[in-house]
C-alpha positions in Angstrom: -17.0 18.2 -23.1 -14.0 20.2 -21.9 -13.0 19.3 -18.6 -9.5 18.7 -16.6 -8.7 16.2 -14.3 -6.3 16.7 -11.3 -5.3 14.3 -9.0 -4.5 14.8 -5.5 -1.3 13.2 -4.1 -0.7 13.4 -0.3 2.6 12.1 0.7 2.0 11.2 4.2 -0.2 8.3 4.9 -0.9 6.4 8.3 -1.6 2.8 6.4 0.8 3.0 3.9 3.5 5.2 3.6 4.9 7.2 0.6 2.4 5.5 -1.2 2.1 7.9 -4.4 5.7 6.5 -4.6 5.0 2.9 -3.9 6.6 1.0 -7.5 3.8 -0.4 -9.8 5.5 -2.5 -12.2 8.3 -0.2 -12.5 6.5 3.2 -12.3 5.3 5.1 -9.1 1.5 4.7 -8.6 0.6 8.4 -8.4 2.1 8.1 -13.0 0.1 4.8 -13.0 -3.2 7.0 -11.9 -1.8 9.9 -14.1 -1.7 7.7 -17.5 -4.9 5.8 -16.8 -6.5 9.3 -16.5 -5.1 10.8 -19.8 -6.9 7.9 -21.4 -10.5 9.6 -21.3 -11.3 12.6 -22.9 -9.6 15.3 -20.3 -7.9 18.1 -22.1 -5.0 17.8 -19.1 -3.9 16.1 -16.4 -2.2 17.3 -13.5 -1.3 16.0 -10.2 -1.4 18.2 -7.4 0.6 17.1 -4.3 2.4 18.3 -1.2 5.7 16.7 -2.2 8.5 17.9 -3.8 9.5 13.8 -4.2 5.8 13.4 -6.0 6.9 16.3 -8.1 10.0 15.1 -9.3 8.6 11.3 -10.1 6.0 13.0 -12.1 8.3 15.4 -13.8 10.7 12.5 -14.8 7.8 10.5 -16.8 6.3 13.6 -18.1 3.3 13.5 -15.8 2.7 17.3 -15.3 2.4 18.2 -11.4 1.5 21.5 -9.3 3.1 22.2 -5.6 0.2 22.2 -3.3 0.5 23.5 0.1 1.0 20.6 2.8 -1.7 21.5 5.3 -4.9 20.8 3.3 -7.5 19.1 5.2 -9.1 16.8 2.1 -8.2 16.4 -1.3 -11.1 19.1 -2.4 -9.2 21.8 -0.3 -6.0 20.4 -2.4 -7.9 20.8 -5.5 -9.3 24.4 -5.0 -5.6 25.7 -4.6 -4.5 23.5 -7.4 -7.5 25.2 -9.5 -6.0 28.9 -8.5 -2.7 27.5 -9.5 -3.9 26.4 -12.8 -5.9 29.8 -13.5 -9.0 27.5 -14.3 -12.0 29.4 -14.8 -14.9 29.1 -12.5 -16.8 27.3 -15.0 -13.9 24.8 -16.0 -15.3 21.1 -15.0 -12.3 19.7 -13.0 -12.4 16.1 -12.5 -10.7 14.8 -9.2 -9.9 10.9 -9.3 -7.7 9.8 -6.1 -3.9 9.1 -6.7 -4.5 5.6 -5.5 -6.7 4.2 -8.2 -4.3 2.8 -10.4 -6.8 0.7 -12.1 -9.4 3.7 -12.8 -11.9 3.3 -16.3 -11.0 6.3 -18.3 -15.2 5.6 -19.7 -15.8 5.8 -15.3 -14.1 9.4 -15.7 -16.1 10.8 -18.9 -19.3 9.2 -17.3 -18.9 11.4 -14.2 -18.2 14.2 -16.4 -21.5 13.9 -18.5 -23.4 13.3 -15.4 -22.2 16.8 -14.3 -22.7 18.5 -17.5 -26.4 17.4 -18.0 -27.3 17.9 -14.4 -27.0 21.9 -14.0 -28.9 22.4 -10.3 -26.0 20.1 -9.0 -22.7 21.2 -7.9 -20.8 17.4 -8.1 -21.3 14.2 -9.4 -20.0 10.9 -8.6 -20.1 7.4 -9.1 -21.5 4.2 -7.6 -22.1 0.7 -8.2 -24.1 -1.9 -7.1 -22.8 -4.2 -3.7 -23.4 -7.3 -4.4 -21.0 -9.2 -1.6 -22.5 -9.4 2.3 -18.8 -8.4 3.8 -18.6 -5.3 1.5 -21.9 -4.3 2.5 -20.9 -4.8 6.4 -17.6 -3.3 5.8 -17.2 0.5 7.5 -14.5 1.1 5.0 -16.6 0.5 1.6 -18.9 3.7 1.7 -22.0 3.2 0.7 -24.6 6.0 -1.0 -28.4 6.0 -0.8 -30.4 7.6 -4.1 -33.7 9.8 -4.5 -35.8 8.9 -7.6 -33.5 11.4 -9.5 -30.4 9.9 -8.6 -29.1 12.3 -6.4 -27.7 11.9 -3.6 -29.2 11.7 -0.3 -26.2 10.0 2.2 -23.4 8.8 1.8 -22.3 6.6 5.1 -19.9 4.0 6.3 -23.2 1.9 7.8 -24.6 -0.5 6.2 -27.5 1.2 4.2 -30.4 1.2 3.3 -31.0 -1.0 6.7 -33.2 -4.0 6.1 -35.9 -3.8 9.4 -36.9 -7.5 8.8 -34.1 -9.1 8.2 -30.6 -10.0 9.9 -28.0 -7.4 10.9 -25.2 -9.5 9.0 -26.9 -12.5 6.8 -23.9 -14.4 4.8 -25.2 -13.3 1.4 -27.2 -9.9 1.0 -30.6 -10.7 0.6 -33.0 -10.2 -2.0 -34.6 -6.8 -0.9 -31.1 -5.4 -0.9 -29.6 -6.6 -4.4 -29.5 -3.7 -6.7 -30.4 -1.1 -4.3 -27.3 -1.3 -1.7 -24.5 0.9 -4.0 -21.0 1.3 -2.9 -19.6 4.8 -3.8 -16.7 5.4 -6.0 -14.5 8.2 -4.8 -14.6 10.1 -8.1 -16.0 13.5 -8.3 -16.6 16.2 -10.9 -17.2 19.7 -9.8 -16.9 23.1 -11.5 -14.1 25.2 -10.2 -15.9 27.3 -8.9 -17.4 25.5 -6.4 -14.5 23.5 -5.7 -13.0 27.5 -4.6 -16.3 27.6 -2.5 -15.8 24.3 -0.8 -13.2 25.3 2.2 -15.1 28.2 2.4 -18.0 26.1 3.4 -18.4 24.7 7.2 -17.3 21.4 7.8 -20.6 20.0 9.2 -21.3 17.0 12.4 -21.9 14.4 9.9 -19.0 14.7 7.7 -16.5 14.6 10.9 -18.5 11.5 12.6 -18.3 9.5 9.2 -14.9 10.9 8.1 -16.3 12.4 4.4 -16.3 15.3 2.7 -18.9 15.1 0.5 -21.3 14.7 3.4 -20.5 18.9 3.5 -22.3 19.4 0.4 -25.0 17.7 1.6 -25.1 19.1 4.8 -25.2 22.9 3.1 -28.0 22.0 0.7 -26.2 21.4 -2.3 -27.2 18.4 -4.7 -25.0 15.7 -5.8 -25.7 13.7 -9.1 -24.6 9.8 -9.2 -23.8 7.7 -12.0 -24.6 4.4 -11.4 -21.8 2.1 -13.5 -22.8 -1.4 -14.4 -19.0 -1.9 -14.3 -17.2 -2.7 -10.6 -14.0 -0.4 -10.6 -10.2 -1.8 -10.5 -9.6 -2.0 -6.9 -7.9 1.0 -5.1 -4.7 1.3 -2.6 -5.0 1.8 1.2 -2.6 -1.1 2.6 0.5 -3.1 1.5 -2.5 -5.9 1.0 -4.0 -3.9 -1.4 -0.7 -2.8 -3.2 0.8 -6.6 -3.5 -2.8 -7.2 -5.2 -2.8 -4.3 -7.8 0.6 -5.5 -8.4 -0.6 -8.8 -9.8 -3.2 -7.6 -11.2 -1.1 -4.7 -13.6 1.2 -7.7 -14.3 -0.6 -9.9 -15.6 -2.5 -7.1 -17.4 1.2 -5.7 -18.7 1.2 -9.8 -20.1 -1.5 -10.0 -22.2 -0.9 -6.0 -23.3 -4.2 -4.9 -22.1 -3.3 -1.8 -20.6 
């Protein structure tokens, strides 16, 4: 495979700010994402933010970064500019894991990329795993993905779903018609860049503005989206200070028994 992966740093950010720049056991998050991701098989790495700050954190550990502009509405439109910027061709595979998964699998990341590759009538893939925890399940900000028989994608949705009819709306443990088919989706994506120039092009559609996600566009304008299914849960992401103190610990004690 030959595929890139860029990373989209947005500087602002209501729950935590300047968290690109937030210190991981003495490096900035957005180089924590940027080093995990070099791990897999990508032929580069790049980040592409909207902050000359990010740009200069990156520059100064020799994480190359790209100068997006700072009025993208999602990542993918971030991405698309940073694929013009990068003269990728429209075939490239670009890889887009979020600058706050400082804990991402490099295997997660060439997974996604295979998926892509053998699935040629889809346009993305991603990746999932199965919920096995009642609150995760009830929580509205652990999306969760439904699957056809092919495993593509047929919603993605902050609800709870699929819905049990017969059972309770929020049972302490997820019960046994659920287990293994309740997935929570992993914010990684492949795409070619080619599409990913398409994308902003595209209308943004009802759903994707009531649940607040993108990929519910590509849906929405017929376009398929594979879904690899890891057996592995994923190192937990950043959103709050909560999360941050906890990644913390966990890259420390990781750092102790040189693991990563």
């Amino acid at each position: 495979m030959n595929f890139s992966v860029i990373v989209p740093a947005r500087l602002a950010s209501s729950r935590l700010p300047n968290k690109p720049l937030a210190d991981i056991e003495g490096l900035p998050m957005i180089v924590r994402v940027a080093q995990r991701a070099a791990l897999s098989r990508a032929r580069q790495v790049v980040v592409a933010t909207d902050s000359p700050a990010v740009i200069d954190a990156c520059g100064a550990h020799g994480v190359r970064a790209v100068l997006t502009r700072a009025d993208h509405v999602s990542g993918s439109d971030r991405l698309a500019e940073a694929c013009e910027l990068l003269g990728l061709d429209g075939q490239d595979m670009v890889l887009n894991v979020q600058g706050d998964e400082p804990l991402i699998e490099p295997a997660m990341i060439n997974a996604c990329a295979e998926l892509l590759s053998a699935r040629p009538q889809c346009v993305m893939s991603t990746v999932a795993h199965v919920i096995d925890d009642a609150a995760d399940f009830a929580n509205p900000n652990v999306v969760k993905v439904v699957l056809d028989g092919a495993g593509l994608a047929l919603y993605f949705s902050r609800a709870p779903i699929p819905c049990w009819r017969d059972g309770s709306a929020s049972p302490p443990a997820l019960p046994l018609p659920l287990l293994g088919s309740a997935l929570r989706h992993v914010g990684l994506y492949a795409y070619h860049a080619g599409f990913l120039r398409r994308f902003p092009t595209l209308e943004p559609s009802p759903l994707e503005q009531i649940e607040s996600l993108e990929q519910l566009r590509v849906l929405w304008h017929g376009e398929r989206i594979a879904v690899y299914v890891s057996r592995e849960r994923p190192g937990p992401g950043v959103d709050t200070q909560q999360d941050l103190e906890r990644v913390r610990e966990l890259v420390r004690t990781a750092l102790a028994a040189r693991v990563i």
